[in-house]
Backbone as CSV, one residue per row, in Angstrom:
resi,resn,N_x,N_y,N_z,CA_x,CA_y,CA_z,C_x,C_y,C_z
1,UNK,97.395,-39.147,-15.198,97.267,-40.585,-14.964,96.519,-40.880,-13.665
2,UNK,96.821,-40.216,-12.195,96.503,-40.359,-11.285,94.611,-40.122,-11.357
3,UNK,94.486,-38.503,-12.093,93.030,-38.363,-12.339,92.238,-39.565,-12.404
4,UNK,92.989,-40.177,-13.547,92.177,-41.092,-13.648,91.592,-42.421,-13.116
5,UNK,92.638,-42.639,-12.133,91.953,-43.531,-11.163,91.213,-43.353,-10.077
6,UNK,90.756,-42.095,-10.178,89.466,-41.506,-9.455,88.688,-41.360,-9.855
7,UNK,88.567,-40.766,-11.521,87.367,-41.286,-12.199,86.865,-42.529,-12.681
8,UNK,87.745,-43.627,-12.571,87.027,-44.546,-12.666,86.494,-45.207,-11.469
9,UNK,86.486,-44.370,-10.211,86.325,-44.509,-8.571,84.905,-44.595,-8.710
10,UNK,84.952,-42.684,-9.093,83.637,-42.582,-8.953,82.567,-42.814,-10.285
11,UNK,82.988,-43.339,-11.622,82.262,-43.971,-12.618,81.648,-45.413,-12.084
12,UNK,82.408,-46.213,-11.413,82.008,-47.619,-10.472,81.222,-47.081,-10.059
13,UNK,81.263,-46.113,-8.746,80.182,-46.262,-7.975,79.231,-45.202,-8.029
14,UNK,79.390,-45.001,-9.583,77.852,-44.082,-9.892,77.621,-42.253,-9.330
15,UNK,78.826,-42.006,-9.015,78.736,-40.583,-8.119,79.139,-39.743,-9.204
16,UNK,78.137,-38.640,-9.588,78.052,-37.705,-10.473,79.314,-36.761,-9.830
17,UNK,79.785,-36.344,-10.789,80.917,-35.496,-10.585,81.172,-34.487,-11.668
18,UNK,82.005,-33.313,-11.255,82.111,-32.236,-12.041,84.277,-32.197,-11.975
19,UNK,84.948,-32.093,-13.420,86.027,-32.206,-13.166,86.683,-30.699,-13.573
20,UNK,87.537,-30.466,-12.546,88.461,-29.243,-12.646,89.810,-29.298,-13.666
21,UNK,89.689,-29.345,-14.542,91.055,-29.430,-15.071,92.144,-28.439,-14.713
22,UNK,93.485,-28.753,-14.089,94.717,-27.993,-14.204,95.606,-28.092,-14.991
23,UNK,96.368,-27.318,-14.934,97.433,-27.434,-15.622,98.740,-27.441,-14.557
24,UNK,99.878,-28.398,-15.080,100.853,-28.746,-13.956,101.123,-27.483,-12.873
25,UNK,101.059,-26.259,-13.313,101.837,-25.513,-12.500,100.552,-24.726,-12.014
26,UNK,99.556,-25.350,-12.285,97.985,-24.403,-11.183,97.693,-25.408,-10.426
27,UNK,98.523,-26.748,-10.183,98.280,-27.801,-8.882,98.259,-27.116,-7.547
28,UNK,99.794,-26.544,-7.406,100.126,-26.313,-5.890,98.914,-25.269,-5.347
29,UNK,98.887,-24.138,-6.247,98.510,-23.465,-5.834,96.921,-23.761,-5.584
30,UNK,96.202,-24.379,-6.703,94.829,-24.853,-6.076,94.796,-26.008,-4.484
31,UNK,95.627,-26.509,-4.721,95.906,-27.158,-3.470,95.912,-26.360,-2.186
32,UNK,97.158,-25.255,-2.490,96.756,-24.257,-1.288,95.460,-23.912,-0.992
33,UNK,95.254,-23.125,-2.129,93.562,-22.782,-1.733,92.457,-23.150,-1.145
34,UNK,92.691,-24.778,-1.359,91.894,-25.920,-0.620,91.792,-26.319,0.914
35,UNK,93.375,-25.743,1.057,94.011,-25.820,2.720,94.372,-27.364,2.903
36,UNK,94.891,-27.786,1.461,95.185,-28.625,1.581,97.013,-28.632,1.878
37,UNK,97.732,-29.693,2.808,98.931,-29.660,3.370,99.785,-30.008,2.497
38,UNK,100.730,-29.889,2.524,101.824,-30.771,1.683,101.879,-32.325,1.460
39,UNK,102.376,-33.125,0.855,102.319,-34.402,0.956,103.919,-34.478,1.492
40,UNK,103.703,-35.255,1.904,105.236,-35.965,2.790,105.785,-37.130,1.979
41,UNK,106.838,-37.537,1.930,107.155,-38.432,1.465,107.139,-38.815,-0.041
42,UNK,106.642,-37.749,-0.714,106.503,-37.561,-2.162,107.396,-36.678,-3.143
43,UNK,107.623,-37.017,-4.411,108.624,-36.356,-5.265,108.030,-34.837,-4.891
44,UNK,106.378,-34.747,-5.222,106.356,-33.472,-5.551,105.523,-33.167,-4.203
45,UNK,105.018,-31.751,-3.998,104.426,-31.501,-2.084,102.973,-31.354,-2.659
46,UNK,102.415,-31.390,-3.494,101.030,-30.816,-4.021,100.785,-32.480,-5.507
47,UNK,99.578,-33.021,-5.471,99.169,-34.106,-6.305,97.771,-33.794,-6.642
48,UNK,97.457,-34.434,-8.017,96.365,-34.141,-7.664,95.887,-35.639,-7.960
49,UNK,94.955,-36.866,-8.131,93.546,-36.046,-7.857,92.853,-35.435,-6.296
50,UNK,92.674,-34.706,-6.303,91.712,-34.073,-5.240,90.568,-33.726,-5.282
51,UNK,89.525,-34.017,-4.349,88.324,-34.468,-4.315,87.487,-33.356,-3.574
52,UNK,86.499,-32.921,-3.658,86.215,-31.890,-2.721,83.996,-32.715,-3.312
53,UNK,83.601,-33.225,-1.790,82.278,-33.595,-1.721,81.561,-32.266,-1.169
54,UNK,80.293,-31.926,-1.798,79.874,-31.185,-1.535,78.461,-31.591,0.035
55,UNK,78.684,-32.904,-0.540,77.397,-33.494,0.492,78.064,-33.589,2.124
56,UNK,79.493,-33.370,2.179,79.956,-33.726,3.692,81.254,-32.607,3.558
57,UNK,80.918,-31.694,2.482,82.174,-30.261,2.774,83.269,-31.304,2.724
58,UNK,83.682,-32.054,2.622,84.870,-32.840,2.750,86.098,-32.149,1.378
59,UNK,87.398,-32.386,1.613,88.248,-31.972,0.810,89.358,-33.588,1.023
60,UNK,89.236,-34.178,-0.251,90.302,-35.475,-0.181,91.257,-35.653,-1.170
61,UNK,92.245,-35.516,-0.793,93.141,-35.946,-1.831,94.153,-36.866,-2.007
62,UNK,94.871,-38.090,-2.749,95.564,-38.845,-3.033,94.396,-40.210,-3.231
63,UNK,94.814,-40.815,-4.289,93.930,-41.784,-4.800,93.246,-42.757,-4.260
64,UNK,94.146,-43.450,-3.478,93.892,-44.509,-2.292,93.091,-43.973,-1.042
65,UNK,93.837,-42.781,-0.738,92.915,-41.976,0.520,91.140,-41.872,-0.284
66,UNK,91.249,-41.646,-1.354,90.024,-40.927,-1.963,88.681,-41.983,-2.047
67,UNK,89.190,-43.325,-2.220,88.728,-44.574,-2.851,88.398,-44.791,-1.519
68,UNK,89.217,-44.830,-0.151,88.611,-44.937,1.471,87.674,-44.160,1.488
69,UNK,87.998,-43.102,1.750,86.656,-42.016,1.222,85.147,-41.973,1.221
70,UNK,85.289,-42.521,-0.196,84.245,-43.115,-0.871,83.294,-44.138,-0.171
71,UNK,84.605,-44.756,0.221,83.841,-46.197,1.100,82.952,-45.885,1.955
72,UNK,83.847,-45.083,2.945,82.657,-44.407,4.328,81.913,-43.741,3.821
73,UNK,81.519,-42.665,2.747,80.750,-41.921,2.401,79.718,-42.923,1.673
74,UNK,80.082,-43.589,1.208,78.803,-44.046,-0.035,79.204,-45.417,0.299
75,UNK,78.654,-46.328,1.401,79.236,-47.253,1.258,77.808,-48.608,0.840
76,UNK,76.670,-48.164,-0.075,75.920,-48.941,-0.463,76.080,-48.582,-1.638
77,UNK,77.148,-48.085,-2.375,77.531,-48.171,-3.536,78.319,-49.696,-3.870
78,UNK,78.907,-49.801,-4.841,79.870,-50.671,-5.360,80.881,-50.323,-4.858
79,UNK,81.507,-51.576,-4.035,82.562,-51.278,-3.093,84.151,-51.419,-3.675
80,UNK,84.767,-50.968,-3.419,86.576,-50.551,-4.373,87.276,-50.996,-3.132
81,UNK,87.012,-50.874,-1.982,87.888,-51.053,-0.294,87.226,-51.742,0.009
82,UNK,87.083,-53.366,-0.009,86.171,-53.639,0.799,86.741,-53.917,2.193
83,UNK,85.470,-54.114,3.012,86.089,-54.325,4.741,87.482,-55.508,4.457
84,UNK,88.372,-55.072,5.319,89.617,-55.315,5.582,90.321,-55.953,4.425
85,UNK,90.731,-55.288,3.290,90.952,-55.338,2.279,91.984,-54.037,1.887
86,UNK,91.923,-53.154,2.993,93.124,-51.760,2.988,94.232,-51.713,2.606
87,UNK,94.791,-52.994,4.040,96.240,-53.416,3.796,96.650,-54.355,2.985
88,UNK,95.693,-54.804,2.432,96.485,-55.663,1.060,96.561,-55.415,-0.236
89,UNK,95.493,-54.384,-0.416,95.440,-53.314,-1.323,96.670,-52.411,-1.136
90,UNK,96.696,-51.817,-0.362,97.740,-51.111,-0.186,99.325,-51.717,-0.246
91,UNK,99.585,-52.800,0.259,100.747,-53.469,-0.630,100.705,-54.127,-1.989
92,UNK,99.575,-54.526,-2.102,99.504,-54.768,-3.420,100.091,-53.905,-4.836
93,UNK,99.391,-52.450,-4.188,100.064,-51.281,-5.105,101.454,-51.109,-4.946
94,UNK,101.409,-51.303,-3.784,103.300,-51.079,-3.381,104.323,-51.875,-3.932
95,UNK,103.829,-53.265,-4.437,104.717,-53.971,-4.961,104.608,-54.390,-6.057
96,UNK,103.385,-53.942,-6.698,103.353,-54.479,-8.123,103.158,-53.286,-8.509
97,UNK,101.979,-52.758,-8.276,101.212,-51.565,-9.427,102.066,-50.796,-9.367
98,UNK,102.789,-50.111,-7.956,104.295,-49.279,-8.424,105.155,-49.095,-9.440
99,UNK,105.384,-50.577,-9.236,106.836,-51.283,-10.287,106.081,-50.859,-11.985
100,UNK,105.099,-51.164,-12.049,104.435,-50.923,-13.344,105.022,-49.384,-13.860
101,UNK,104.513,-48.445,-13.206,104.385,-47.617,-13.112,105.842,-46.672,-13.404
102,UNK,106.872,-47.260,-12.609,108.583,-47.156,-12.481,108.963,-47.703,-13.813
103,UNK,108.586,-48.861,-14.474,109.115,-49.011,-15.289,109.036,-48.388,-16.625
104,UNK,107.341,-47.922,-16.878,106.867,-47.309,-18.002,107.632,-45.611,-17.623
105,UNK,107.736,-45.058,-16.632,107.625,-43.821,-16.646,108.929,-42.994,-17.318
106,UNK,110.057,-43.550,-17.676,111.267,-43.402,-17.978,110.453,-43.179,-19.585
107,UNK,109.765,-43.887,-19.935,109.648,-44.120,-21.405,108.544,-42.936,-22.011
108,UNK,107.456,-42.774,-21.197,106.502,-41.639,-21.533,106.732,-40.156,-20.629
109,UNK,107.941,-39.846,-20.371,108.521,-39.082,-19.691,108.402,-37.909,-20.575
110,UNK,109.620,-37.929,-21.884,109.163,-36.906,-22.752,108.106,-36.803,-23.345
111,UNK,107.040,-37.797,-23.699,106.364,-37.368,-24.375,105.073,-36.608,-23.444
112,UNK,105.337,-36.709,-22.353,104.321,-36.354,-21.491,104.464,-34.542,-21.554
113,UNK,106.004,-34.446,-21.749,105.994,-32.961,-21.876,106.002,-32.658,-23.188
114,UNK,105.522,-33.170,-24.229,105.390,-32.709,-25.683,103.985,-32.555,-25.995
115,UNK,102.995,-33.402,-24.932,101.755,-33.003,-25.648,100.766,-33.059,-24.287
116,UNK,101.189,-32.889,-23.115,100.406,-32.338,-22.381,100.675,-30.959,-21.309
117,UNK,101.903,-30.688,-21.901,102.155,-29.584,-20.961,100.897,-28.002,-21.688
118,UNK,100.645,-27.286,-21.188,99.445,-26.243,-21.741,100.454,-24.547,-21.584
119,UNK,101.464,-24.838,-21.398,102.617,-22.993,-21.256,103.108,-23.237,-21.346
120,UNK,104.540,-21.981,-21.545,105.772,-22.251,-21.246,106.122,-22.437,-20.158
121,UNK,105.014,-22.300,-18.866,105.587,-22.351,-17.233,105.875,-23.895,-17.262
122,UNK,104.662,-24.576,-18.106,104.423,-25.695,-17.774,105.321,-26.816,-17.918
123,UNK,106.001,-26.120,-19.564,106.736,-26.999,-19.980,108.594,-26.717,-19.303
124,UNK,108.413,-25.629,-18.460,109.668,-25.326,-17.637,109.685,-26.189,-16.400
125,UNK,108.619,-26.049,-15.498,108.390,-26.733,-14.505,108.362,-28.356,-14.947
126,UNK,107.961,-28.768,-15.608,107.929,-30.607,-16.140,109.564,-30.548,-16.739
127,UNK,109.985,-29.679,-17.098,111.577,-30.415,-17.887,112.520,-30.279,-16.350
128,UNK,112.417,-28.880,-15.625,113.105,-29.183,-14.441,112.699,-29.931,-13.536
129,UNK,111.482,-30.813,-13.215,111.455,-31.722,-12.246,111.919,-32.647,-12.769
130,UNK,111.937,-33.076,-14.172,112.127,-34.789,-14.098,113.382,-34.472,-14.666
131,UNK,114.429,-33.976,-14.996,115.265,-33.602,-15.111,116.255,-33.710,-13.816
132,UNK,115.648,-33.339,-12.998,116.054,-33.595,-10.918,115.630,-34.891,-10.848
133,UNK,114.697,-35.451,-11.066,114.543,-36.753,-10.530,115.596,-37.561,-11.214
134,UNK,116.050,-37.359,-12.378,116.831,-37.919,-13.304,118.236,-38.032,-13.099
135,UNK,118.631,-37.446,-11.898,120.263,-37.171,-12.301,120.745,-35.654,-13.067
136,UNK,119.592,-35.109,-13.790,120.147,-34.014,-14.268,120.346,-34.782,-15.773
137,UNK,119.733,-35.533,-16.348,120.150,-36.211,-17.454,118.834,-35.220,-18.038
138,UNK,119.054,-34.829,-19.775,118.361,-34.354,-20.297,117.052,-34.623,-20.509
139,UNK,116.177,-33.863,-20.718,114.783,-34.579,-20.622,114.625,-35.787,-21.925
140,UNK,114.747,-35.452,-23.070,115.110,-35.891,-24.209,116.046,-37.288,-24.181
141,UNK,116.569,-37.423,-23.148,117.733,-38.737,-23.179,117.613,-39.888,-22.017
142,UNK,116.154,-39.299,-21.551,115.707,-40.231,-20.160,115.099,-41.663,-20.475
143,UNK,114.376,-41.382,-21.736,113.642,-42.657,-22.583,115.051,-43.567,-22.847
144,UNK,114.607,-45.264,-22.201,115.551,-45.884,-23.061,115.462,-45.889,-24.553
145,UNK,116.170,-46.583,-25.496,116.350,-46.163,-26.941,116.723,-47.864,-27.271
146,UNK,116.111,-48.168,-28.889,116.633,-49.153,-29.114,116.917,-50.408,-28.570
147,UNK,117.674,-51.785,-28.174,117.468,-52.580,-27.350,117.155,-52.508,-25.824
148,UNK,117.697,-50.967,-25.435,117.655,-50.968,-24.217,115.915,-50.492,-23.705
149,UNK,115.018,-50.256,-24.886,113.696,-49.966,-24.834,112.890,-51.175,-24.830
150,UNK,113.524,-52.250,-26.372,112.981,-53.044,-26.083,113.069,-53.976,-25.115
151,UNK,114.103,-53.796,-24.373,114.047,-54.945,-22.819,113.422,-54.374,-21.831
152,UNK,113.157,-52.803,-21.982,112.418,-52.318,-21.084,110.672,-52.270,-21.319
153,UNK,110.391,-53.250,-22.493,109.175,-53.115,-22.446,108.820,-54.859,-22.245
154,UNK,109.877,-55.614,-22.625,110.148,-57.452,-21.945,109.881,-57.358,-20.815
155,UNK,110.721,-56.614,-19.643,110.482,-56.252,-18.729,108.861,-56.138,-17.965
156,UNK,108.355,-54.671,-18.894,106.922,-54.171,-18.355,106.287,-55.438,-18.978
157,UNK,106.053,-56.614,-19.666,105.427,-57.672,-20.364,105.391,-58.736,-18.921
158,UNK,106.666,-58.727,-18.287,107.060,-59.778,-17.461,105.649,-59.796,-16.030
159,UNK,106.169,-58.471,-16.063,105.443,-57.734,-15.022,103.750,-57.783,-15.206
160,UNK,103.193,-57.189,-15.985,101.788,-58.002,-16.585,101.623,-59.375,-16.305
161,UNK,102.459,-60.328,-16.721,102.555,-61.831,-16.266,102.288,-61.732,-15.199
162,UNK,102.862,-61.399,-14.436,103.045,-61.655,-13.114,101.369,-61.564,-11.839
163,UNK,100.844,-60.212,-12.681,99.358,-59.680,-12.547,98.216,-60.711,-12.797
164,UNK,98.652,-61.307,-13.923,97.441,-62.102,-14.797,97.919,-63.254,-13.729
165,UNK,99.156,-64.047,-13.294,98.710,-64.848,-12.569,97.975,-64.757,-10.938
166,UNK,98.381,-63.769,-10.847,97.071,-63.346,-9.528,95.902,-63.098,-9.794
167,UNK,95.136,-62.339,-10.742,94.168,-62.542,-11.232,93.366,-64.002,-11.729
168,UNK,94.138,-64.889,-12.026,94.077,-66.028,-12.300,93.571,-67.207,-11.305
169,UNK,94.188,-66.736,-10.177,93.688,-67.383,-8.872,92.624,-67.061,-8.024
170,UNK,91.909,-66.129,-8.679,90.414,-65.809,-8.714,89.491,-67.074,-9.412
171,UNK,90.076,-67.562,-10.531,88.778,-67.990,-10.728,89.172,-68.518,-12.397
172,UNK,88.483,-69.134,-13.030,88.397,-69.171,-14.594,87.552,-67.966,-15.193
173,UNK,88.033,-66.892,-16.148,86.923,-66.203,-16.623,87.149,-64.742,-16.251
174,UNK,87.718,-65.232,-14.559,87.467,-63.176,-14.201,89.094,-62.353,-14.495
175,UNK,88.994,-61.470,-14.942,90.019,-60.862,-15.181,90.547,-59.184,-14.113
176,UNK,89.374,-59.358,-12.999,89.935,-58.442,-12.067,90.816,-58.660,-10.879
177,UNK,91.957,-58.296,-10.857,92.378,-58.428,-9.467,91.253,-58.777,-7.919
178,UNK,90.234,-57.851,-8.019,89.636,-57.934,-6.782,88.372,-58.911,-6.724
179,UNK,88.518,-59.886,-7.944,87.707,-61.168,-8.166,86.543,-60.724,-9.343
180,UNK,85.545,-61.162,-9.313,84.339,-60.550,-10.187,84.470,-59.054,-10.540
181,UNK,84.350,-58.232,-9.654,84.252,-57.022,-9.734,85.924,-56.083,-9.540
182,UNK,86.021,-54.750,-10.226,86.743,-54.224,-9.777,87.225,-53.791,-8.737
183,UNK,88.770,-54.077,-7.877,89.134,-52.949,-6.280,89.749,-52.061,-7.050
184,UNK,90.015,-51.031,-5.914,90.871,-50.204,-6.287,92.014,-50.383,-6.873
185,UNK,92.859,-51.374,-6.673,94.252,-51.794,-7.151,93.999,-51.671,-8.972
186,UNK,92.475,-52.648,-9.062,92.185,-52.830,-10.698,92.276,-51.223,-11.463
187,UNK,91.616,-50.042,-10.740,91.256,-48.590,-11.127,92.909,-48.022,-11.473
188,UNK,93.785,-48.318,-10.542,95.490,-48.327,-10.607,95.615,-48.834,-12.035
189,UNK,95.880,-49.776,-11.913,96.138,-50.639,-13.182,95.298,-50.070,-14.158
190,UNK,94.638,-49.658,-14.501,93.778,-49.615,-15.245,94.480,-48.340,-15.891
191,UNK,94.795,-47.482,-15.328,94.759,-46.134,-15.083,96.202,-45.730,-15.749
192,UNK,96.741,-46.916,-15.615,98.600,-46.703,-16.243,98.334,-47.618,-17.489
193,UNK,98.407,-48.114,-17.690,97.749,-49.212,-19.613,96.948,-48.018,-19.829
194,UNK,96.375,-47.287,-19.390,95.238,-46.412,-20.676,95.912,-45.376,-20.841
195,UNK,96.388,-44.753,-19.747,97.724,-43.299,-20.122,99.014,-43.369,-20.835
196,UNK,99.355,-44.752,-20.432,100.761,-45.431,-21.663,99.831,-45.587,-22.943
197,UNK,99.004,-45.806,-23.311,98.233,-45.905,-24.692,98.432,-44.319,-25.127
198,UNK,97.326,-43.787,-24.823,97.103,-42.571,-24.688,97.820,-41.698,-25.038
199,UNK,99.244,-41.828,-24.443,100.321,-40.657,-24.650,100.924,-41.436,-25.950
200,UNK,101.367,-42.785,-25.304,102.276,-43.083,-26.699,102.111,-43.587,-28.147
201,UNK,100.504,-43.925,-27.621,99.684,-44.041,-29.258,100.357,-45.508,-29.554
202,UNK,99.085,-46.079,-30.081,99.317,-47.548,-30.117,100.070,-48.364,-30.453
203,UNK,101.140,-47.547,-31.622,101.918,-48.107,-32.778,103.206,-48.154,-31.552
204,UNK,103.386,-47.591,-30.939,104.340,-47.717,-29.908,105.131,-48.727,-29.293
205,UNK,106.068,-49.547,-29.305,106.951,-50.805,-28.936,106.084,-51.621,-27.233
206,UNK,105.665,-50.417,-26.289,105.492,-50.490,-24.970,103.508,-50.874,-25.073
207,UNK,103.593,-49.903,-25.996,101.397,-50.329,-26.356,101.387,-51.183,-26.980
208,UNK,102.329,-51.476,-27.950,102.395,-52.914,-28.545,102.159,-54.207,-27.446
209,UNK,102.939,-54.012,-26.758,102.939,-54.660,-25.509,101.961,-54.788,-24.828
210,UNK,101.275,-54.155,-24.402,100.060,-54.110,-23.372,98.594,-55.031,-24.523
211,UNK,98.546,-54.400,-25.741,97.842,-54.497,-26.522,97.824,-56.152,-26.745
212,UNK,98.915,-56.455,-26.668,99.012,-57.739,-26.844,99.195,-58.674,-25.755
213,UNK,99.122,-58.200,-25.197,99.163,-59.045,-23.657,97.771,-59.387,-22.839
214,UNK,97.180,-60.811,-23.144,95.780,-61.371,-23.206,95.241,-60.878,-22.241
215,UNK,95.875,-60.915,-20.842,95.076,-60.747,-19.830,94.724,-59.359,-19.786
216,UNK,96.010,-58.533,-20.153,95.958,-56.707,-20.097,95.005,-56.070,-21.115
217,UNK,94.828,-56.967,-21.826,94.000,-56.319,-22.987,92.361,-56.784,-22.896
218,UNK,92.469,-57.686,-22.155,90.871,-57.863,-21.867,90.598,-57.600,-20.350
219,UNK,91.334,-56.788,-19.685,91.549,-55.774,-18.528,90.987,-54.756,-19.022
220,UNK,91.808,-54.229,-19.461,91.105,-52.890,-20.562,90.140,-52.761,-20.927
221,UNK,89.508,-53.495,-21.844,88.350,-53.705,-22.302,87.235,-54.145,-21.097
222,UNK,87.321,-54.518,-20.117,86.221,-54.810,-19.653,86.204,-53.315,-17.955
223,UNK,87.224,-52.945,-18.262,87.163,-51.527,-17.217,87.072,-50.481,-18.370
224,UNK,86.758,-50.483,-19.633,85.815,-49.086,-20.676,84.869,-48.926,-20.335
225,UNK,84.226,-49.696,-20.105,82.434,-48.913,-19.661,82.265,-48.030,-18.517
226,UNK,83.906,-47.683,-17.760,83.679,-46.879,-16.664,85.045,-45.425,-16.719
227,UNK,85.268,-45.478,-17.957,85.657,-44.037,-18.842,85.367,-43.100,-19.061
C-alpha cells in the first residue's frame, strides 16, 4: 500500500524509476543493506517504500520523507510539498488519512495474508505480527463479521464524507485535496481506496463503499493516469 504512494510521487512528477520488489520478510534485511536505521516510533523497525536516487547517491525512506525529497531534488517538477504546506500536510495525514487507514485495516488484514504473502516465512512473519498487534486474537477473527462489518464500513463512508467536504472548499469541480492538482495527502488517499479495491475485489461490502461514494470514486478515477 505504502509503495504505492511513491509511485504515484514519482508518476506526477515524471521521474523514471526502476522498482525492487520484496517480499515481507526481505524488507529488514534490504533495509540493512542500505544502512538504513530503524524507524522509531513504528509497529515495525524496517518500512518500505525506500528510495535510493542515483543522481544525488541519496537513500530515502518513508513516504512523506520521500515526497520532501523529491521536492528539493526536482523541484521544477510538479510539486506534491508545496512551500509551507509540510505541516499541514503532515496533520492532515495524521488526522484523517490515518483514521482511513485504522479503520479499513482490521478488514483487509487476512486477506492481505492470503494473497500477498510469497513463503511460508512470509506467511509466518504476517500471521505473528498482526496477531501481536491484535491482542493475540487469531488472524482469521480480526476482520469484523456481519453487522459489525457493515458499521465498520458506515463508518469508513462517514469518513470519506468528511474528505469530500474539504475537498469541496477548494472550489466547484476539483476533487483534490491539494486544490487543482494533486499533494501528497491526495497520493495517501489514493493509495488506500486502490489497495482496499485491489485486495478485496470489488464485490466486497467496504469497495462497495468507496465505489460508491461520489467524491471517492471520481478521486480514483482522476489519480489513474498516474498508475
Amino acid at each position: 500500500m505504502l509503495n504505492r504512494i511513491c509511485r504515484y510521487a514519482l508518476n506526477i512528477k515524471g521521474i523514471p524509476y526502476k522498482t525492487e520488489w520484496l517480499s515481507f520478510t526481505e524488507v529488514e534485511p534490504k533495509m540493512k543493506e542500505l544502512g538504513i536505521l530503524p524507524n522509531t516510533g513504528y509497529l515495525m523497525h524496517y518500512t518500505v517504500p525506500t528510495i535510493y536516487d542515483p543522481n544525488t547517491k541519496r537513500v530515502v525512506t518513508e513516504s512523506f520523507a520521500i515526497a520532501k525529497y523529491l521536492e528539493e531534488a526536482y523541484p521544477n517538477m510538479p510539486r506534491l510539498v508545496a512551500p509551507g504546506t509540510a505541516g499541514l500536510q503532515a496533520a492532515y495525514a495524521e488526522k484523517v488519512v490515518y483514521p482511513l487507514l485504522q479503520t479499513s485495516f482490521k478488514i483487509f488484514c487476512f486477506p492481505v495474508y492470503q494473497k500477498c504473502c510469497m513463503s511460508d516465512a512470509d506467511r509466518k512473519y504476517v500471521r505473528e505480527t498482526r496477531e501481536r498487534w491484535h491482542g493475540g486474537k487469531a488472524l482469521e477473527d480480526i476482520a469484523p463479521k456481519g453487522e459489525a462489518l457493515t458499521a465498520a464500513c458506515k463508518a469508513f463512508g462517514v469518513q470519506l464524507d468528511e474528505v469530500a467536504k474539504h475537498v469541496a472548499a477548494n472550489g466547484p469541480g476539483v476533487v483534490f485535496v491539494g486544490g487543482h492538482a494533486p499533494a501528497h495527502v491526495d497520493t495517501a488517499v489514493a493509495a488506500i481506496l486502490r489497495c482496499i479495491l485491489k485486495i478485496l475485489g470489488e464485490d466486497h461490502e467496504l469497495s462497495k463503499t468507496i465505489l460508491g461514494h461520489e467524491w471517492a470514486a471520481k478521486h480514483l478515477q482522476a489519480m489513474a493516469k498516474w498508475e
